[in-house]
TILUM-268159 format. One record per residue (C-alpha): x, y, z; residue in three letters. Coordinates in Angstrom, 1 decimal. Example, Ala and Ser with C-alpha at 12.3 -4.5 7.8 and 13.67 -1.06 7.14 Angstrom:
<atoms>
      px      py      pz  resn
    12.3    -4.5     7.8   ALA
    13.7    -1.1     7.1   SER
</atoms>
This chain:
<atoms>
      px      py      pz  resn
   -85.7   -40.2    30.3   UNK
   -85.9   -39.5    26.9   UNK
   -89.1   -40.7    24.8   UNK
   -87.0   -42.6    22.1   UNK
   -88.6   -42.4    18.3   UNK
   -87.6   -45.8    16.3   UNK
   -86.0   -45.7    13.0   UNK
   -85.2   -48.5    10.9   UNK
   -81.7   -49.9    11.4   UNK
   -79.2   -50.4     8.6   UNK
   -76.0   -52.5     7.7   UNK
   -72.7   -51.7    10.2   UNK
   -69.3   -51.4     8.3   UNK
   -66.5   -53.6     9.2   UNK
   -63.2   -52.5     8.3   UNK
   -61.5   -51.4    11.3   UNK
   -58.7   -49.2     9.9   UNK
   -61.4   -47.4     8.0   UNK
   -63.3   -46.9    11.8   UNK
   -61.0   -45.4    13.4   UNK
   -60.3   -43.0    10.5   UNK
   -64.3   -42.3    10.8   UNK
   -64.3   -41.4    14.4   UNK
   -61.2   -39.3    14.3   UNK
   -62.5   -37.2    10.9   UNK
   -66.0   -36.2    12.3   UNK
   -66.7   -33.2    14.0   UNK
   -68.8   -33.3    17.2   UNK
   -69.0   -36.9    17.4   UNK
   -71.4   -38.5    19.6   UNK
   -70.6   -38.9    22.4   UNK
   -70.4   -40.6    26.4   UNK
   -68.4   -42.2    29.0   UNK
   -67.3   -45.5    29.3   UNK
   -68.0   -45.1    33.0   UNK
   -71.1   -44.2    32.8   UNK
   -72.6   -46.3    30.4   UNK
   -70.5   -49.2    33.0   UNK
   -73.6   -47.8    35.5   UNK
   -75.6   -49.9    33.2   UNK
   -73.9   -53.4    33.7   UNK
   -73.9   -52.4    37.1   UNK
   -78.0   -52.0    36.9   UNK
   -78.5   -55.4    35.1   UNK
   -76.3   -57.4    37.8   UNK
   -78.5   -55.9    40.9   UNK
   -81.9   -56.3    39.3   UNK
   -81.3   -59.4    36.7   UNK
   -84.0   -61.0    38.7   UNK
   -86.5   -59.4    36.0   UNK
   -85.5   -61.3    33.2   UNK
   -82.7   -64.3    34.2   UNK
   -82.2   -66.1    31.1   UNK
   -82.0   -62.7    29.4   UNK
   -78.3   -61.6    28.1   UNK
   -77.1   -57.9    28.1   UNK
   -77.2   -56.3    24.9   UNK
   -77.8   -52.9    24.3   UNK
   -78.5   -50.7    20.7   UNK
   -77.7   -48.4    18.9   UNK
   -81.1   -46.6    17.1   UNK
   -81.0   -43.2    14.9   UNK
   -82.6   -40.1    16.3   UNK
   -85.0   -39.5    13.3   UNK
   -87.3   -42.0    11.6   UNK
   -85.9   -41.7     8.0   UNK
   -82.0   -42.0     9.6   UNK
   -80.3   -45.1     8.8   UNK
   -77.2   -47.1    10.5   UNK
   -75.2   -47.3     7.0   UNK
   -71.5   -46.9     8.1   UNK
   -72.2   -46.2    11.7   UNK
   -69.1   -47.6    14.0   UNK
   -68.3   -47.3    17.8   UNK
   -65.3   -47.7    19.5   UNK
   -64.1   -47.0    23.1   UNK
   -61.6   -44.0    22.6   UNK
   -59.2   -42.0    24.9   UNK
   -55.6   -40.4    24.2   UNK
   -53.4   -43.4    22.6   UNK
   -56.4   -45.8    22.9   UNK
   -59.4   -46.7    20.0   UNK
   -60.9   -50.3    21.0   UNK
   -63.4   -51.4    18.4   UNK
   -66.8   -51.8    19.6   UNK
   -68.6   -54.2    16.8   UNK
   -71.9   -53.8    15.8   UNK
   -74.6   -55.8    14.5   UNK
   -76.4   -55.0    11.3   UNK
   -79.6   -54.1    13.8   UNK
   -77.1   -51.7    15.5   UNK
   -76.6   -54.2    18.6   UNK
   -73.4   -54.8    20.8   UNK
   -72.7   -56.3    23.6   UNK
   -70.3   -53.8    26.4   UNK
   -67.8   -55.7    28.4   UNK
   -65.7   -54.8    31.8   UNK
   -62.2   -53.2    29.9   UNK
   -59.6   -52.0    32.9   UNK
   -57.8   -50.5    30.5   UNK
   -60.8   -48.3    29.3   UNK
   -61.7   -47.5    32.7   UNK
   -58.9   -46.2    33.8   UNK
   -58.1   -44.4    30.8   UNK
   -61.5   -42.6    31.3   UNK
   -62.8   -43.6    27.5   UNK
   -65.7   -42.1    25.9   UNK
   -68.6   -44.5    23.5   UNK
   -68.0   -43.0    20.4   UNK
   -69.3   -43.2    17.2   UNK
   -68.2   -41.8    13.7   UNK
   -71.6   -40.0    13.5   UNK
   -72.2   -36.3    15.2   UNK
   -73.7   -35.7    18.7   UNK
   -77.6   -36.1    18.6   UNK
   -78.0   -38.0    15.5   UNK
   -77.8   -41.3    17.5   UNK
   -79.7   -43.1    20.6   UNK
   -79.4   -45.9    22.5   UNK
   -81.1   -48.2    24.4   UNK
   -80.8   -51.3    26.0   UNK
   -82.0   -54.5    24.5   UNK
   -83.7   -57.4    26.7   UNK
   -85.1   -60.2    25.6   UNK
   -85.8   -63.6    27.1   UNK
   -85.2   -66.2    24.7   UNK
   -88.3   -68.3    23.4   UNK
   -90.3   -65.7    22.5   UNK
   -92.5   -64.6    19.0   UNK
   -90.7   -61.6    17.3   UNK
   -94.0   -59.7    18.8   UNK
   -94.2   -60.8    22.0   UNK
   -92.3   -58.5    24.6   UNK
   -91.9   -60.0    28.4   UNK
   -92.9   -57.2    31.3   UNK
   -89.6   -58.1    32.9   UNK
   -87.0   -57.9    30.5   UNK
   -89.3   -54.0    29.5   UNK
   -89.0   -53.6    33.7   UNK
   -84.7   -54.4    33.7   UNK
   -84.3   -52.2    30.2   UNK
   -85.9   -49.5    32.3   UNK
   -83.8   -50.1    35.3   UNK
   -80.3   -49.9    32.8   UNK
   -81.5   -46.7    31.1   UNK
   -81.9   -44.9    34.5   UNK
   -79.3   -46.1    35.3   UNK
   -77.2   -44.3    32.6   UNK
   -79.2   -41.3    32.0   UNK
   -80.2   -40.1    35.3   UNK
   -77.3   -38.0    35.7   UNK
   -77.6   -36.4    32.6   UNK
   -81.5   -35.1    33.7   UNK
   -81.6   -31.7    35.0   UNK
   -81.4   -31.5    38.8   UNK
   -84.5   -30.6    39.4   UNK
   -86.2   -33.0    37.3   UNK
   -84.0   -35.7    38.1   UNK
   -85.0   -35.5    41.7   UNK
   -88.5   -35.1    41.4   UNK
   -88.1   -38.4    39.8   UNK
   -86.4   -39.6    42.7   UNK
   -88.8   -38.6    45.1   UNK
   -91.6   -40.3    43.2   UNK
   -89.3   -43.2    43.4   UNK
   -87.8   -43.9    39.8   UNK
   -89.5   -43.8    36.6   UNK
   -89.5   -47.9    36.9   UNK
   -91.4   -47.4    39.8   UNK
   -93.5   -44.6    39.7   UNK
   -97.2   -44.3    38.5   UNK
   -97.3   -41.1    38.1   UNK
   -93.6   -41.0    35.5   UNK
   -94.8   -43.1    32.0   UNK
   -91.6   -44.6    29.9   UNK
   -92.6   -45.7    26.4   UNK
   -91.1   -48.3    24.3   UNK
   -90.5   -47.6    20.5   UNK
   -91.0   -49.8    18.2   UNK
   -89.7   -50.3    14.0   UNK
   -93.3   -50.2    12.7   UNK
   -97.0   -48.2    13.2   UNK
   -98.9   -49.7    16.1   UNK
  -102.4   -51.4    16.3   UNK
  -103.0   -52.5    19.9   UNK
  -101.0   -54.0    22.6   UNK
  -102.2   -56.5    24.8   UNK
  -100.8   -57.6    28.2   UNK
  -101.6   -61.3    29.3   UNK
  -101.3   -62.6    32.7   UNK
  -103.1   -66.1    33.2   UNK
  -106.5   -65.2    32.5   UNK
  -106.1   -61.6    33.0   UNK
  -106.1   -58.9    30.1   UNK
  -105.2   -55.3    29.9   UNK
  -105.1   -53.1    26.7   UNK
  -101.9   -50.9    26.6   UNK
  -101.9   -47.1    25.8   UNK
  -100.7   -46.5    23.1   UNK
   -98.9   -42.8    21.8   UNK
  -101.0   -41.0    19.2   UNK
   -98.0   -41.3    16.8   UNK
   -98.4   -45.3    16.9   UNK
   -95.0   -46.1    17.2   UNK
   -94.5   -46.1    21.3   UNK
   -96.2   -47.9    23.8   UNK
   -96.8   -47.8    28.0   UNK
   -96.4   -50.8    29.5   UNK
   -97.1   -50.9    33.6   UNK
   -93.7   -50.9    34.7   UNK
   -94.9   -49.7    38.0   UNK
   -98.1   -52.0    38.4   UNK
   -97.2   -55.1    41.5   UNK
  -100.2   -56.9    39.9   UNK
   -98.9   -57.9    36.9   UNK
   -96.0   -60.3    37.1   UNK
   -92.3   -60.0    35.3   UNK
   -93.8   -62.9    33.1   UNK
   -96.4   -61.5    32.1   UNK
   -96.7   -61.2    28.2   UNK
   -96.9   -58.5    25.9   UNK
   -98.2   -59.1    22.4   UNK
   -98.0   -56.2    20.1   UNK
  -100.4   -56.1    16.6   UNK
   -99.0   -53.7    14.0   UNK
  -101.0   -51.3    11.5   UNK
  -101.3   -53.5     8.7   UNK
  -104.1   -50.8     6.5   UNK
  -106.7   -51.9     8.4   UNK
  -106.7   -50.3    11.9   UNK
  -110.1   -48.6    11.7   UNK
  -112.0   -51.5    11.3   UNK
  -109.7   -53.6    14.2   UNK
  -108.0   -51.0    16.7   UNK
  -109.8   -51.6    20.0   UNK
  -110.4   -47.8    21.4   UNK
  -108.7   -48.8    24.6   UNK
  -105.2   -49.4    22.4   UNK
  -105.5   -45.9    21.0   UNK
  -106.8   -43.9    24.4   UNK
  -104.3   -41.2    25.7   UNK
</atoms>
């Protein structure tokens, strides 16, 4: 699985006459299949346990940092058949069952070319602070996302994964989550248990333990962001590779 780097979203445009004139112009365009990314919805309705008063919504992120959503558009596309996908100005949307897509064999498309955009999906139980994350709706994002993407790993890779029994389940396979801003520390919270989070040296992805039994799918994530002053603050643990 791909370790995502965040970028800051921008505003998605609207006109729909203009989209489809966008995905049909670009060269290359980003690309994949309906049915694959319908493995995903598929992933969320076996293992919705995680996080059950979390909706399905999944994202739209740009590949580099300094990338922006401006004008980005998706659609569902196959011969004789465009089917607007909207987005949200944070690059959200929501993917629904569509017979017609399916068996039409459409492709997620966007106006933009191949590799300059990621996704992800997005999980969050409602109630929560902006900067609080909940381990099970990080635990049912993972489960969607291998859900998708395994296929796409190399073989042997993609096994080895397998054998060690899933990078959602696996000790020894560590999945960061991006995040818009530089990192201070993550904290995990269970009752009166505490564990600080590793951190990636570039601050901007952290490790929760997807894997780890111990700590419950309500168990709480806060995440403290570089406000100038990390040297002074950062716990060492945070910041330990």
């Amino acid at each position: 699985m791909a370790q995502d780097q965040a970028a800051a979203p921008g505003d998605a445009a609207i006109q729909d006459m203009q989209q489809i004139v966008d995905v049909q112009g670009t060269r290359d365009p980003d690309l994949r299949p309906y049915r694959t990314m319908l493995k995903g919805l598929d992933a969320y309705a076996d293992h919705q346990h995680l996080a059950p008063d979390a909706p399905l919504r999944f994202m739209l992120i740009p590949a580099t940092p300094k990338a922006r959503l401006d004008g980005v558009t998706l659609h569902l596309s196959a011969d004789n058949l465009s089917i607007p996908i909207p987005l949200a100005a944070d690059g959200g949307f929501i993917l629904t069952r569509d017979k017609t897509a399916y068996d039409a064999n459409a492709d997620l498309v966007s106006n933009k070319k191949r590799a300059t955009l990621r996704w992800r999906a997005d999980i969050h139980t409602p109630g929560l602070p902006p900067n609080v994350r909940r381990l099970g709706d990080l635990r049912l994002e993972c489960e969607i996302r291998w859900a998708v993407e395994q296929d796409d790993l190399p073989f042997v890779r993609r096994n080895l994964f397998r054998l060690a029994g899933g990078p959602c389940h696996s000790s020894l396979i560590h999945v960061p989550y991006p995040v818009f801003r530089k990192l201070l520390a993550v904290q995990a919270r269970s009752g009166e248990r505490t564990l600080d989070i590793r951190i990636t040296e570039d601050r901007q992805r952290y490790v929760p333990p997807l894997h780890d039994a111990s700590w419950d799918d309500n168990t709480l994530l806060t995440i403290t962001y570089d406000d100038g002053n990390m040297a002074q603050a950062a716990p060492a643990a945070a910041l330990r590779q």
